[in-house]
N, CA, C and O atoms as CSV, one atom per row, in Angstrom:
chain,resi,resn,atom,element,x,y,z
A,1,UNK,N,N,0.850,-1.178,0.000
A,1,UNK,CA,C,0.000,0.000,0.000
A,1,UNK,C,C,0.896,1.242,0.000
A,1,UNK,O,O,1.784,1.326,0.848
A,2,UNK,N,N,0.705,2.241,-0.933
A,2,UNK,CA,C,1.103,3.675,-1.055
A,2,UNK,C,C,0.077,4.663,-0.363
A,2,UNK,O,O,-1.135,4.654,-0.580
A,3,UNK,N,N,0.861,5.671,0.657
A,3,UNK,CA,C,0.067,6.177,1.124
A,3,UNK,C,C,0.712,8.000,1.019
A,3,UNK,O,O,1.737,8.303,1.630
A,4,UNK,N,N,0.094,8.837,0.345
A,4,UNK,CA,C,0.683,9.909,0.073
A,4,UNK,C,C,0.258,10.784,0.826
A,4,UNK,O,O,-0.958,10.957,0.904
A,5,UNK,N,N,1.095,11.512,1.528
A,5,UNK,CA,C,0.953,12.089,2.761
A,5,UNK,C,C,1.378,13.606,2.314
A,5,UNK,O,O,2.271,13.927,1.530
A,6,UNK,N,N,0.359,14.554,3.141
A,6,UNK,CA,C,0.199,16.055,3.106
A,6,UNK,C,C,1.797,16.744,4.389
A,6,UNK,O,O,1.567,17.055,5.558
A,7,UNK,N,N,2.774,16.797,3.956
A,7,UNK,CA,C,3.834,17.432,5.118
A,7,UNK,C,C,4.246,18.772,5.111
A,7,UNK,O,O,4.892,19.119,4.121
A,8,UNK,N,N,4.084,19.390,5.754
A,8,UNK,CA,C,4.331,21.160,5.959
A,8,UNK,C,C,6.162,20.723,5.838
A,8,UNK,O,O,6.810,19.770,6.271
A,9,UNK,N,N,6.539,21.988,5.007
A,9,UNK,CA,C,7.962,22.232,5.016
A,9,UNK,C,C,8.915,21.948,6.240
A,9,UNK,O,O,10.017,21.409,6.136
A,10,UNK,N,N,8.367,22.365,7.358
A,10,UNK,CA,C,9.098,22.305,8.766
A,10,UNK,C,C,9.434,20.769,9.062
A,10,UNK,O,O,10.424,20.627,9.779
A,11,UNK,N,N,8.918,19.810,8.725
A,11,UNK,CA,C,9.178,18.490,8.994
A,11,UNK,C,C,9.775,18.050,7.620
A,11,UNK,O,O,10.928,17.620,7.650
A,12,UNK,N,N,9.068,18.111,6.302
A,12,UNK,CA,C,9.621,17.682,5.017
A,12,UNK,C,C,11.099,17.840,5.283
A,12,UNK,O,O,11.777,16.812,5.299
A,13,UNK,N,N,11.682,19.013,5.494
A,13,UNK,CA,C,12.874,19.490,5.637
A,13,UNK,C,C,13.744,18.009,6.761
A,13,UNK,O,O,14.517,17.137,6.364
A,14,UNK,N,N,13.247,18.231,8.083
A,14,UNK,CA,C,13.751,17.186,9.104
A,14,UNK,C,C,13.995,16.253,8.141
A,14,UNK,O,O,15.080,16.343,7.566
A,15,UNK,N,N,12.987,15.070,7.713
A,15,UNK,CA,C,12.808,13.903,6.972
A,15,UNK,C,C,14.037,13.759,6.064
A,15,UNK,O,O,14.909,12.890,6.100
A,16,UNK,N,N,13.933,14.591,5.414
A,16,UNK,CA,C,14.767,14.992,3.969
A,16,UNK,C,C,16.294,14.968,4.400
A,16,UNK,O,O,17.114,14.511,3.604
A,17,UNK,N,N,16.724,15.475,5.712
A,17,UNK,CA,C,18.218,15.692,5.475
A,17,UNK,C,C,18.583,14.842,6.634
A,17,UNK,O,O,19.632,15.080,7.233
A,18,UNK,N,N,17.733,13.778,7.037
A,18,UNK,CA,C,17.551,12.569,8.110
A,18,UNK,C,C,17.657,12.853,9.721
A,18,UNK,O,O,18.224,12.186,10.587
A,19,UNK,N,N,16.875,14.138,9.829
A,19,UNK,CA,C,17.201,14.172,11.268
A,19,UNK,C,C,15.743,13.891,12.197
A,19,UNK,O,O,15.589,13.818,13.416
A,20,UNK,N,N,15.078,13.807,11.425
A,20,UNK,CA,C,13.369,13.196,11.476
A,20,UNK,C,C,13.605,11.857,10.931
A,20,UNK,O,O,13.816,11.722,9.725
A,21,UNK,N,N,13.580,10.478,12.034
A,21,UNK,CA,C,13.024,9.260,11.033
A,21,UNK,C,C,12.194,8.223,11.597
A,21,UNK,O,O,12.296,7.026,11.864
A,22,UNK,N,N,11.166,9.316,11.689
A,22,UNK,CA,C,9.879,8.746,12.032
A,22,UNK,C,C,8.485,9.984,11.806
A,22,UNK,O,O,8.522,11.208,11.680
A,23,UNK,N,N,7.644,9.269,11.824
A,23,UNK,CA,C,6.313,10.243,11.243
A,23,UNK,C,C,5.531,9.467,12.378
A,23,UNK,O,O,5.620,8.372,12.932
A,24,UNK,N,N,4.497,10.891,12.464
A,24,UNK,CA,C,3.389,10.462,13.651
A,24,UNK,C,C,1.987,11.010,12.915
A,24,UNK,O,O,1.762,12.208,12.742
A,25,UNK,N,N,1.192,10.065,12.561
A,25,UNK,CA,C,-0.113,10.279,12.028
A,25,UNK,C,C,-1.396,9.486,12.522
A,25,UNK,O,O,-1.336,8.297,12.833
A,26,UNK,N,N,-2.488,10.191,12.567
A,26,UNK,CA,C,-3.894,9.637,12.887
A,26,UNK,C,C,-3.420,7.909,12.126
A,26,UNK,O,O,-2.643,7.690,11.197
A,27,UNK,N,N,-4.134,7.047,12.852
A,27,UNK,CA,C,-4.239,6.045,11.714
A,27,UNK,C,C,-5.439,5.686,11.626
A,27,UNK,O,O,-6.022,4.973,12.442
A,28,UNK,N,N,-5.962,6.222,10.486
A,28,UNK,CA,C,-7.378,6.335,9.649
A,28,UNK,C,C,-7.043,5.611,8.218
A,28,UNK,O,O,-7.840,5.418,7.301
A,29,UNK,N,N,-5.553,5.235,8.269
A,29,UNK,CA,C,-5.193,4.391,7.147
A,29,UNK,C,C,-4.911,2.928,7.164
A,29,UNK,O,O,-4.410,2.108,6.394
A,30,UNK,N,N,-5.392,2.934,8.259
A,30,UNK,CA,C,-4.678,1.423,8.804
A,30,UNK,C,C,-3.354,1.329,8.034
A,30,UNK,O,O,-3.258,0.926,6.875
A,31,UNK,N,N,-2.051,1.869,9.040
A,31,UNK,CA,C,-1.011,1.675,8.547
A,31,UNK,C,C,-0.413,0.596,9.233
A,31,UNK,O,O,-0.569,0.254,10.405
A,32,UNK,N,N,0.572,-0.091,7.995
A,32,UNK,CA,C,1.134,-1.622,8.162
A,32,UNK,C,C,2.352,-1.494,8.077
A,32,UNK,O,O,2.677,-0.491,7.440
A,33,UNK,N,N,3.651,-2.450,8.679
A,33,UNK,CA,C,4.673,-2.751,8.383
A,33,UNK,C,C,4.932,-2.745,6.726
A,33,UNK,O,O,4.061,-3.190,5.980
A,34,UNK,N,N,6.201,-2.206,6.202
A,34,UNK,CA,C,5.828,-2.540,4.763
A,34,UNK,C,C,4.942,-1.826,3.699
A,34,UNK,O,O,4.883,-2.176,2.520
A,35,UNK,N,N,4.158,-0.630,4.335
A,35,UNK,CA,C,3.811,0.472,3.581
A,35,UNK,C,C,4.540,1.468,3.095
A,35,UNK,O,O,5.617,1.650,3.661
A,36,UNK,N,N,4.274,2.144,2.236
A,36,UNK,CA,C,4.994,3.254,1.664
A,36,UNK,C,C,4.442,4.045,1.864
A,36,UNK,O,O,3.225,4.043,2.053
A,37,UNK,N,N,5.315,5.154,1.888
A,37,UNK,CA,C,4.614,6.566,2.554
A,37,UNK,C,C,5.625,7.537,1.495
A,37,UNK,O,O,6.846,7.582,1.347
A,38,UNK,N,N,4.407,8.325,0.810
A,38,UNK,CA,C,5.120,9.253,-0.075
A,38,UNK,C,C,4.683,10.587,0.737
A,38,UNK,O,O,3.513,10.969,0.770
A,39,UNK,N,N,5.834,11.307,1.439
A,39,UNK,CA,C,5.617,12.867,1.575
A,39,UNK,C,C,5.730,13.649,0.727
A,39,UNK,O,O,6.724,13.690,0.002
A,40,UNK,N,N,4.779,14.410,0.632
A,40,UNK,CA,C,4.465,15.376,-0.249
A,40,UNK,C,C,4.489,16.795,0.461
A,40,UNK,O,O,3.635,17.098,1.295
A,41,UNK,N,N,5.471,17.609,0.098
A,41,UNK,CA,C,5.487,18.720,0.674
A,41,UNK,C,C,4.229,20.083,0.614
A,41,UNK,O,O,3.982,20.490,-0.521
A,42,UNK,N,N,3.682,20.566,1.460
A,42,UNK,CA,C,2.561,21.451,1.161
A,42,UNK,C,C,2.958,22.618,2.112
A,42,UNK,O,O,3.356,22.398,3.256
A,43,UNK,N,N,2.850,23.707,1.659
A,43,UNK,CA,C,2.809,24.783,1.867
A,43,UNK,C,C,1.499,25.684,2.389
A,43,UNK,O,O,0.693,26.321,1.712
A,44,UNK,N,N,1.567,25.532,3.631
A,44,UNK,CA,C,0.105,26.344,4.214
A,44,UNK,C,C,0.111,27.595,4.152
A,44,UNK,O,O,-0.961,28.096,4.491
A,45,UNK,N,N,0.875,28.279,3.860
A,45,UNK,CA,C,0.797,30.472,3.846
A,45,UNK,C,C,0.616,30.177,2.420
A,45,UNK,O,O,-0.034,31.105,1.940
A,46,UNK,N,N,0.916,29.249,1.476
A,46,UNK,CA,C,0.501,29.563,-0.100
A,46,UNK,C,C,-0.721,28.454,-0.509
A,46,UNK,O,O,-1.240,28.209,-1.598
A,47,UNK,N,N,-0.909,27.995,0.595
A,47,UNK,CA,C,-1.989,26.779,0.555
A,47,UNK,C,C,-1.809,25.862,-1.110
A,47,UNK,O,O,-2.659,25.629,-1.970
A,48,UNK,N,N,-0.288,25.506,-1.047
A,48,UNK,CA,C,-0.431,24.636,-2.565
A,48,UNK,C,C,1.173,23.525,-2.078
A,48,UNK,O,O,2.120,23.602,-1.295
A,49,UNK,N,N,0.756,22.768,-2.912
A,49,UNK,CA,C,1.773,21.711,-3.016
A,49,UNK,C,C,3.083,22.521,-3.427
A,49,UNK,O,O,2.944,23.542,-4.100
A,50,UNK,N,N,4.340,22.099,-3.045
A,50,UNK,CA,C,5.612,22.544,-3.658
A,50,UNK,C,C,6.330,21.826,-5.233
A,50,UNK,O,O,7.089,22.138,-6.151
A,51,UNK,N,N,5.229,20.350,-4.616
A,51,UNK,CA,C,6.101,19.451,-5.712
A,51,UNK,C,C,7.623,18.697,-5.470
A,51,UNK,O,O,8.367,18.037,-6.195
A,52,UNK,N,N,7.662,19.074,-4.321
A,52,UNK,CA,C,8.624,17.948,-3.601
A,52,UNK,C,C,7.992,17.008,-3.004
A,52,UNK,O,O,6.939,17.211,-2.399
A,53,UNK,N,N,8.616,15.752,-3.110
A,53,UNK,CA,C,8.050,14.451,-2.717
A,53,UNK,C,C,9.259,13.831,-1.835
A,53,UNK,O,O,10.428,14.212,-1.901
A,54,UNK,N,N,8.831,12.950,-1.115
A,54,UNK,CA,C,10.401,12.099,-0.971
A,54,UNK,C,C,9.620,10.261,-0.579
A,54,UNK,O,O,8.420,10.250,-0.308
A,55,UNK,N,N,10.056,9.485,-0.585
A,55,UNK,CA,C,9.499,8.147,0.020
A,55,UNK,C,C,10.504,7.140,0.521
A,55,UNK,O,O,11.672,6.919,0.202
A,56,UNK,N,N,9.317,6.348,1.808
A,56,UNK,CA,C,9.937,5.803,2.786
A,56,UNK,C,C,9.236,4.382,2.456
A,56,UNK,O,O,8.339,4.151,1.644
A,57,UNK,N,N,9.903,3.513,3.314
A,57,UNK,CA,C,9.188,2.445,3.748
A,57,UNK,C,C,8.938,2.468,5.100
A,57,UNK,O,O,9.841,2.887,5.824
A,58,UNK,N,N,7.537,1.978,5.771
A,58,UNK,CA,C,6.861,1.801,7.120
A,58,UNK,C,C,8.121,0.446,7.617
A,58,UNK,O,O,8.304,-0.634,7.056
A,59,UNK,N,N,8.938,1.108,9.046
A,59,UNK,CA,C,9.673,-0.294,9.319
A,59,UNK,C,C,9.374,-1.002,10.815
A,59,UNK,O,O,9.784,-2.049,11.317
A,60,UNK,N,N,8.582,-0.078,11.236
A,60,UNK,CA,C,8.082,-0.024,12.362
A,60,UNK,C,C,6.481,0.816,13.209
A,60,UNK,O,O,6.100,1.888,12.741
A,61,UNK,N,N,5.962,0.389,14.020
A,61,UNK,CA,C,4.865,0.838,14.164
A,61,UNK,C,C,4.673,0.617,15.473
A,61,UNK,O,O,4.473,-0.453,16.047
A,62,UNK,N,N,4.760,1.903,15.982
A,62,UNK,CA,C,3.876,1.888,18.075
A,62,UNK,C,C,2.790,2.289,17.844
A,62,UNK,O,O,2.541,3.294,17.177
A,63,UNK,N,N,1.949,1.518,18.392
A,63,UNK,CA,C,-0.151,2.314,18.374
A,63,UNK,C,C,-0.135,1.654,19.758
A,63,UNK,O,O,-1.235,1.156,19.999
A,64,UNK,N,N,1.219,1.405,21.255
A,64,UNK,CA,C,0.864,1.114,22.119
A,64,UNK,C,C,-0.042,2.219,23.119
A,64,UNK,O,O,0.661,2.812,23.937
A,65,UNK,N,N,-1.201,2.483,23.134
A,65,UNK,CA,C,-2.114,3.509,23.931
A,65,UNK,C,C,-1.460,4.005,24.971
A,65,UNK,O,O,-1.877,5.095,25.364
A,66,UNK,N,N,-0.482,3.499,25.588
A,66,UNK,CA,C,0.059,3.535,26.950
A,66,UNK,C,C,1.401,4.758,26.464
A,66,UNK,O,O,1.907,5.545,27.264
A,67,UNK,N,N,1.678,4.677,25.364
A,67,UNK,CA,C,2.727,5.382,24.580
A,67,UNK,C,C,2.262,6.337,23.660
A,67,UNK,O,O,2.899,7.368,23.445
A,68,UNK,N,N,1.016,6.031,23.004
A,68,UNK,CA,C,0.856,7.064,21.955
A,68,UNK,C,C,-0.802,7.231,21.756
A,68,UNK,O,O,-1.649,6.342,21.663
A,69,UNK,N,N,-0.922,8.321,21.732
A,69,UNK,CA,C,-2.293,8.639,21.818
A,69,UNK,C,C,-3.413,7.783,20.891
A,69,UNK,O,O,-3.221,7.212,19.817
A,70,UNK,N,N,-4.587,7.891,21.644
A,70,UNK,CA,C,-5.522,6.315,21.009
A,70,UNK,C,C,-5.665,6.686,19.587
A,70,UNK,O,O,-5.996,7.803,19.187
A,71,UNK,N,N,-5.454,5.905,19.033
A,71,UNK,CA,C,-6.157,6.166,17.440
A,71,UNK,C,C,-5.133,6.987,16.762
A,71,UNK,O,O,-5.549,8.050,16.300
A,72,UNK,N,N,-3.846,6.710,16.602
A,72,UNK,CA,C,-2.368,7.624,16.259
A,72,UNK,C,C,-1.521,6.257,16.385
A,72,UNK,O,O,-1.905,5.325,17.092
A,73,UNK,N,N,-0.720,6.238,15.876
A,73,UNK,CA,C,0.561,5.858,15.345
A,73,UNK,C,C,1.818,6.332,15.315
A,73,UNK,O,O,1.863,7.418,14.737
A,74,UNK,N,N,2.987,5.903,15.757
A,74,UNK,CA,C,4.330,6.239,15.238
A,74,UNK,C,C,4.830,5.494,14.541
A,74,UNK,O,O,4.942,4.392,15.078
A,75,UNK,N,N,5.334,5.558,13.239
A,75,UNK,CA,C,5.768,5.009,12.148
A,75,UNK,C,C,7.637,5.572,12.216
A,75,UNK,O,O,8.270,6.627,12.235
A,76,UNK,N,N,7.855,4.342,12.232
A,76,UNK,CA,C,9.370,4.463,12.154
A,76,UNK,C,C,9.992,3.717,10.467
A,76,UNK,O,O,9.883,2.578,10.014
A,77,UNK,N,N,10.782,5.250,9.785
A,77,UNK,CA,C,11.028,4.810,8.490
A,77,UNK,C,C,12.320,4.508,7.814
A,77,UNK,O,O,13.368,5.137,7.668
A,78,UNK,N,N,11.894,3.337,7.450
A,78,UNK,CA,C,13.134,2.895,6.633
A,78,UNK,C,C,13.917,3.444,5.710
A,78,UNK,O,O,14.270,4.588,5.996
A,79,UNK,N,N,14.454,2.872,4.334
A,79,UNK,CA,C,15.314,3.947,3.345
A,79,UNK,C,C,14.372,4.119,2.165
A,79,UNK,O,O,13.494,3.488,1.578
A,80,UNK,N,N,15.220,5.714,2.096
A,80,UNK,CA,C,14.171,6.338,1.189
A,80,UNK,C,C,14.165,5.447,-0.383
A,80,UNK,O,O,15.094,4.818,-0.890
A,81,UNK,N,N,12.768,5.667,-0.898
A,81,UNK,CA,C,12.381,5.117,-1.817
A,81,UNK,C,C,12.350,6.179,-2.665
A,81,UNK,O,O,11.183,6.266,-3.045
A,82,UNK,N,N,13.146,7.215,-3.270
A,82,UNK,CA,C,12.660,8.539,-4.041
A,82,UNK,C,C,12.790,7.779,-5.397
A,82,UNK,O,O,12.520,8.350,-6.454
C-alpha cells in the first residue's frame, strides 16, 4: 500500500536531510509494516503543493495507547524510496 501524505515544510525538511526518522499520524489508514509513505510537501501560507516528494518504507509501528495517543501511530522509516 502507497500512502501519500500532506507534510508542511518544517518536517519535510527534518525527513529529507535525516534528522526526522519517524512520522506520527492519525491512523485512519490502517497503517502496516511494509507500507509506503510518499511525503508530499505542502505549503500552508501559499496553501499549494511545492512538488517535492520524498518516500519511505513503514519499518516499524507503536499504536501502544500507553505510549501514543488512542487512534495515532508512530511510524518508524526505513530507506528512502525517491
Amino acid at each position: 500500500m502507497i500512502h501519500d501524505l500532506k507534510t508542511i515544510p518544517e518536517y519535510y525538511e527534518a525527513v529529507r536531510i535525516g534528522k526526522k526518522n519517524f512520522e506520527v499520524r492519525k491512523n485512519d489508514r490502517d497503517y502496516k509494516v511494509g507500507d509506503a509513505l510518499s511525503l508530499q510537501e505542502y505549503d500552508p501560507v501559499e496553501k499549494r503543493y511545492t512538488g517535492r516528494s520524498i518516500g519511505f518504507t513503514v519499518i516499524y509501528i507503536l499504536d501502544n495507547p500507553e505510549f501514543v495517543k488512542e487512534g495515532y501511530v508512530i511510524m518508524g522509516l526505513g530507506a528512502v524510496t525517491e
